[in-house]
LUMFITOR-346995 format. One line per 10 residues: number of its first residue (from 1); their letters; for each residue x, y, z of C-alpha. Coordinates in nm, 3 decimals. Each point is the difference from the previous one (the first is absolute). Layout:
LUMFITOR-346995
NUM> a> X/Y/Z | ...
END
This chain:
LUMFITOR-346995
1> xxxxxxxxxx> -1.253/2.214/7.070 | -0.079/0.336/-0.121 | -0.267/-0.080/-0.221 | -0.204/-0.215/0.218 | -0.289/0.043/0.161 | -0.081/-0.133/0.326 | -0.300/-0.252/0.018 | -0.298/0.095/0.244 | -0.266/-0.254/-0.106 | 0.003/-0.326/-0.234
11> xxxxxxxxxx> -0.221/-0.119/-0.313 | -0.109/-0.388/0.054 | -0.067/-0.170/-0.338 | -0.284/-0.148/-0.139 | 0.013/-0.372/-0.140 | -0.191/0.237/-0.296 | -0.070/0.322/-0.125 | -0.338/-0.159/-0.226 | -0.297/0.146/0.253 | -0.187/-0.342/-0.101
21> xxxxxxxxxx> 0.260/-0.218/0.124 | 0.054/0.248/0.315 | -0.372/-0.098/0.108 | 0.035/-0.375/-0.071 | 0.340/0.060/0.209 | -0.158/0.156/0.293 | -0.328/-0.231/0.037 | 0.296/-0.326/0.017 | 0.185/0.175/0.269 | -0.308/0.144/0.207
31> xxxxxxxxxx> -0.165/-0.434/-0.081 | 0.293/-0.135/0.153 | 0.052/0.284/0.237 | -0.338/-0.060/0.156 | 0.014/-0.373/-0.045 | 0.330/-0.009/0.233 | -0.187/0.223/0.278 | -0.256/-0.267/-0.024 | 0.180/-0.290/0.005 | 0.250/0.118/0.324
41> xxxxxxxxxx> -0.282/0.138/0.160 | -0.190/-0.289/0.017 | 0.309/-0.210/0.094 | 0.004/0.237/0.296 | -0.348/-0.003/0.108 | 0.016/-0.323/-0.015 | 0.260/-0.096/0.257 | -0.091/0.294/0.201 | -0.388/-0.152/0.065 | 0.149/-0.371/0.027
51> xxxxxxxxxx> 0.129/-0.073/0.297 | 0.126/-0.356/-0.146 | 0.206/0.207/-0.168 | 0.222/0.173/0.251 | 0.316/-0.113/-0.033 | 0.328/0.080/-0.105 | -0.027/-0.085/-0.351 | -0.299/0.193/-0.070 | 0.076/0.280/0.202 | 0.273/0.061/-0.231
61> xxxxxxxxxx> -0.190/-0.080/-0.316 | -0.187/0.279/0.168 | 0.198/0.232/0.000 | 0.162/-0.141/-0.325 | -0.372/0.139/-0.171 | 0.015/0.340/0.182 | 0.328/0.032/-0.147 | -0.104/-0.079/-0.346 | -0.267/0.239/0.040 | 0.233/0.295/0.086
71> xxxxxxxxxx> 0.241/-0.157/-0.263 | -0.246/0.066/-0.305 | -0.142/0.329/0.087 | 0.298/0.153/0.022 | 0.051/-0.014/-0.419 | -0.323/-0.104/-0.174 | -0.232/0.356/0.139 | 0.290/0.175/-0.167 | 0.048/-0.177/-0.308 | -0.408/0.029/-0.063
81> xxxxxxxxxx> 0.020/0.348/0.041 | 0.269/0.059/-0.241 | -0.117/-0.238/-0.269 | -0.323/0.169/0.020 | 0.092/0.359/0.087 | 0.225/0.218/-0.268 | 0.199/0.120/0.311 | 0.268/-0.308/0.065 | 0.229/0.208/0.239 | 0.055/-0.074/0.394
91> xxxxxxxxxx> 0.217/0.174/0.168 | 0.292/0.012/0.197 | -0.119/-0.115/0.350 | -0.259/-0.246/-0.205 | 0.242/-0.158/-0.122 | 0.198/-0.029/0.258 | -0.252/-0.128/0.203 | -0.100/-0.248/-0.288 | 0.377/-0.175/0.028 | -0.006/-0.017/0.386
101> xxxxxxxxxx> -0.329/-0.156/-0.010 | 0.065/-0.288/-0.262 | 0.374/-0.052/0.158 | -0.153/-0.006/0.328 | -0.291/-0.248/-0.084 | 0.181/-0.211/-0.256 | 0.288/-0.061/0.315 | -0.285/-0.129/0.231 | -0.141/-0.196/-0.236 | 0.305/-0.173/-0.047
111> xxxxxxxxxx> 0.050/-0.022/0.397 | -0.331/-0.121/0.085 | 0.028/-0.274/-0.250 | 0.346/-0.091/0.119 | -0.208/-0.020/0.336 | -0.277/-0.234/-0.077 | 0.272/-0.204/-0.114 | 0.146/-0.063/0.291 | -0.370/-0.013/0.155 | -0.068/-0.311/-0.226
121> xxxxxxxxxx> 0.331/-0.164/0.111 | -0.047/0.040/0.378 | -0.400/-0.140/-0.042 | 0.139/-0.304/-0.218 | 0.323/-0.072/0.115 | -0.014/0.049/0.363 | -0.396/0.028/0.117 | 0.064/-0.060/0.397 | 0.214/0.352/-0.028 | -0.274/0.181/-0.165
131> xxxxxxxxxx> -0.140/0.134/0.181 | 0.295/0.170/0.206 | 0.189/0.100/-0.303 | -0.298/0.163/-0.179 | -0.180/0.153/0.272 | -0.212/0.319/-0.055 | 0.302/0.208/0.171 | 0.250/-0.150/-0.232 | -0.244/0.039/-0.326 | -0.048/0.382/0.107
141> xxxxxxxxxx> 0.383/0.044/0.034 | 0.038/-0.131/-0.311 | -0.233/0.157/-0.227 | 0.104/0.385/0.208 | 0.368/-0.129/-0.075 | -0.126/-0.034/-0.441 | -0.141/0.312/0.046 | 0.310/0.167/0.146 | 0.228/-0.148/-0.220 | -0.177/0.119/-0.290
151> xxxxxxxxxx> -0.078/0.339/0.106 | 0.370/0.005/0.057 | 0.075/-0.147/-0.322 | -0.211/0.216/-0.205 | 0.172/0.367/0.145 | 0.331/-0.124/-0.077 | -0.037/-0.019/-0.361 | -0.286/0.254/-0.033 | 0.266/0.272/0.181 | 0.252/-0.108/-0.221
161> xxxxxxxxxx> -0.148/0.020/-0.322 | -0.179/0.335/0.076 | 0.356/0.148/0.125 | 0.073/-0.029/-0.412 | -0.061/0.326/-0.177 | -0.265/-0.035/-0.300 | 0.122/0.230/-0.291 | -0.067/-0.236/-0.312 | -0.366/-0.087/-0.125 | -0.244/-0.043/0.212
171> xxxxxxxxxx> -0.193/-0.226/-0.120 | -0.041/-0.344/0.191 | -0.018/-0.308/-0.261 | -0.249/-0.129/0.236 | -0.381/-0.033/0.137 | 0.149/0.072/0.378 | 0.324/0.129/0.151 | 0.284/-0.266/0.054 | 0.327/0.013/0.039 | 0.172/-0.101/-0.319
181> xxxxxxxxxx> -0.163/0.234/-0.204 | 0.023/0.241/0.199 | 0.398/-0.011/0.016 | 0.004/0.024/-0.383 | -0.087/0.349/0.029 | 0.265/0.102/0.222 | 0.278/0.236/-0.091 | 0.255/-0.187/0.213 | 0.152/-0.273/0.024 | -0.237/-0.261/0.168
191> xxxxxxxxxx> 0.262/-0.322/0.003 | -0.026/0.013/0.351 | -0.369/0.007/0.079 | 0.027/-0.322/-0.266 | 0.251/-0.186/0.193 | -0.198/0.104/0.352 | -0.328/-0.120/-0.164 | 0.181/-0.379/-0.162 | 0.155/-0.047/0.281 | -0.302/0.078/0.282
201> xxxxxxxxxx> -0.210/-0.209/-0.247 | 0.240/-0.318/-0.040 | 0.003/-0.043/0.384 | -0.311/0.124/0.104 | -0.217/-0.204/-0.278 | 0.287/-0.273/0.010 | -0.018/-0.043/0.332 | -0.377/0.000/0.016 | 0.015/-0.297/-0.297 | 0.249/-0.209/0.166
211> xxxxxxxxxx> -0.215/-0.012/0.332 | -0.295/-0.066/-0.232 | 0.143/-0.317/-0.146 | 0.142/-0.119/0.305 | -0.300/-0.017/0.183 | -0.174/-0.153/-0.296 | 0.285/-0.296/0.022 | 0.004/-0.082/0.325 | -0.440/0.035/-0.009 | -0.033/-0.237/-0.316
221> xxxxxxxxxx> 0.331/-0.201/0.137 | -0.233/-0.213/0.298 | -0.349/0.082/-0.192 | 0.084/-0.243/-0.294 | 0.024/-0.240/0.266 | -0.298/0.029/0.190 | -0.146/-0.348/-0.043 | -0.370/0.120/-0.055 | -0.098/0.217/-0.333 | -0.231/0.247/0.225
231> xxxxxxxxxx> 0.224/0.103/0.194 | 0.247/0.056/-0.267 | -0.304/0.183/-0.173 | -0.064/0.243/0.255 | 0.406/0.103/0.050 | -0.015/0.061/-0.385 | -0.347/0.197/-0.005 | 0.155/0.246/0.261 | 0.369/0.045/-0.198 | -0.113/-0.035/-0.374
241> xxxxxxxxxx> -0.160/0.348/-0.005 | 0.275/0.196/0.235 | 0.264/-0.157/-0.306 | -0.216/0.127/-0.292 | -0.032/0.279/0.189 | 0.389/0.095/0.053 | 0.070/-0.173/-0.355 | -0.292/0.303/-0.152 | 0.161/0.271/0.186 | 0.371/-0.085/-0.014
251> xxxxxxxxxx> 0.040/-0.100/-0.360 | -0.199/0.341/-0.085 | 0.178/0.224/0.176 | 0.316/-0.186/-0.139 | -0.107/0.066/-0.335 | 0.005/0.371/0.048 | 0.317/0.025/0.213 | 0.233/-0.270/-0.169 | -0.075/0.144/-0.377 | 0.243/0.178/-0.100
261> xxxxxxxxxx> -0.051/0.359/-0.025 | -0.073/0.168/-0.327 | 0.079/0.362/-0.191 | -0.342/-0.023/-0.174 | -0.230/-0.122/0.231 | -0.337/-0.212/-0.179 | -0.364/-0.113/0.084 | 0.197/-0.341/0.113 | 0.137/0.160/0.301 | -0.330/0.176/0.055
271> xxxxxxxxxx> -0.197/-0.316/0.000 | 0.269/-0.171/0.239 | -0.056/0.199/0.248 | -0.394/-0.045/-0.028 | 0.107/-0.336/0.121 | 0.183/0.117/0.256 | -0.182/0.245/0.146 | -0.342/-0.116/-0.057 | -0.044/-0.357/-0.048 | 0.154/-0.097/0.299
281> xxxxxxxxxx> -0.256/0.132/0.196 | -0.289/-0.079/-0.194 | 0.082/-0.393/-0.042 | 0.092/-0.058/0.372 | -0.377/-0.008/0.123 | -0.078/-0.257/-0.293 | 0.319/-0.217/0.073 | -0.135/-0.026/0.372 | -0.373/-0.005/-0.049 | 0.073/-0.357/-0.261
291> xxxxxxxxxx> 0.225/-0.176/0.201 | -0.147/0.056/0.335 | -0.306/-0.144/0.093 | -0.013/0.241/0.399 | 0.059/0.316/-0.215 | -0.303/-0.129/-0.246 | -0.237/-0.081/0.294 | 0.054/0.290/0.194 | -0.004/0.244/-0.306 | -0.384/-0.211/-0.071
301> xxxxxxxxxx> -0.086/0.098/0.351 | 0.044/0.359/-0.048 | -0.202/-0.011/-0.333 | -0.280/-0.175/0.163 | 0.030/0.236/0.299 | -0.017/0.294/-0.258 | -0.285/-0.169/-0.211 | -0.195/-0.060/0.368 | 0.036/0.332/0.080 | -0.060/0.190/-0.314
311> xx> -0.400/-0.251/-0.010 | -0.077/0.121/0.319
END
């Protein structure tokens, strides 16, 4: 194309251009920004200082909040900077690095969850195994083996959608780097980064969801017939949060992925992905902390400890 210009850097956009709004913008973002640190880091602390709770399932909800963590930093410092700075450009490698990051975490996310699904089946379904199937080795293995995968994952499509040349605008209809809009600025043709990314999706995210409900039918299969209601209590205080969980983060991330994509993109598709990048992370701390009544005494223990220590 003889009259393009190749693209070294990219413009993120601003839900608004009113400086008022811009503020009122940026103090949500850095609230709920600081709120999820909070929240996941107390979840942490928590089960790191309680020795009741070392065990498979909160070793992964563990790492499940470190995760989160990493997950929301990676987009909200940005986006406050550019809502409240007039410079809204990141560059090449930034963004770059901004894709690999959100592919990578948003595939673990999906794997660990897939994983304390099948960490709620073994404890419910078959207790006397336990113990051998989810041993510390196996949980390590596992959680190396998310990582991996989406690490993997994450440089596939990152390579292949930074192999495209960028000759048309280069401004990103979006508060972060992803991939869709990012292939509408393309000057090639980009069918086949689509079908790689629908079809990677499908069985990767498919696969993950048919696991999910599986487990959850063969765990609330012999629960509903436990003959006492504590027991059946205490099966459904440990699986109702890891389903609102996956239900949060799935059926957000499907919202952004499954719409189909638009010429003139809107503030609609901007606020979707708010609630897929961000709100994920910030409700999973509250999800846990309400239903579970070990991650609410052990997160009280570290506030007393921290109220003890600050008197003395």
């Amino acid at each position: 194309m003889p009259n393009s210009t190749t693209v070294t850097e990219f413009l993120l956009t601003r839900f608004s251009d009113v400086w008022e709004l811009r503020v009122l913008h940026a103090m949500l973002f850095v609230l709920t920004y600081v709120a999820t640190l909070m929240g996941n880091l107390l979840i942490v602390t928590g089960i790191t200082f309680s020795w009741k709770l070392h065990t498979p399932m909160y070793y992964f909800l563990r790492n499940l909040s470190v995760l989160d963590m990493c997950y929301i930093s990676v987009t909200v410092p940005k986006a406050c900077a550019i809502f409240l700075l007039d410079n809204t450009a990141i560059s090449m490698t930034g963004c770059a690095a901004q894709i690999f990051l959100m592919v990578a975490f948003t595939t673990v996310e999906l794997l660990f969850l897939t994983v304390m699904a099948r960490d709620r089946y073994v404890a419910i379904c078959q207790p006397l195994h336990y113990p051998v199937v989810m041993n510390p080795r196996v949980c390590v293995q596992m959680t190396l083996a998310s990582v991996f995968s989406g690490l993997a994952y994450s440089g596939l499509h990152t390579g292949n959608t930074f192999q495209l040349p960028f000759c048309q605008s280069n401004v990103v209809h979006q508060f972060f780097c992803d991939i869709p809009p990012l292939l509408k600025l393309s000057c090639s043709d980009t069918l086949n980064n689509e079908i790689l990314i629908f079809i990677s999706s499908v069985v990767i995210a498919g696969g993950c969801f048919a696991f999910i409900i599986m487990s959850y039918y063969h765990i609330f299969s012999p629960v509903l017939k436990f003959p006492t209601k504590g027991k059946r209590g205490k099966a459904f205080s440990t699986c109702v949060p890891h389903i609102l969980v996956v239900t949060v983060f799935l059926s957000s991330g499907a919202a952004v992925y499954l719409k189909p994509t638009s010429s003139s993109p809107t503030i609609q598709d901007m606020l979707s992905s708010v609630f897929y990048s961000i709100v994920p992370p910030f409700l999973n701390p509250i999800i846990y902390s309400l239903r579970n009544k070990q991650i609410k005494e052990a997160v009280k223990r570290v506030m007393r400890r921290k109220l003890y220590s600050g008197k003395r």
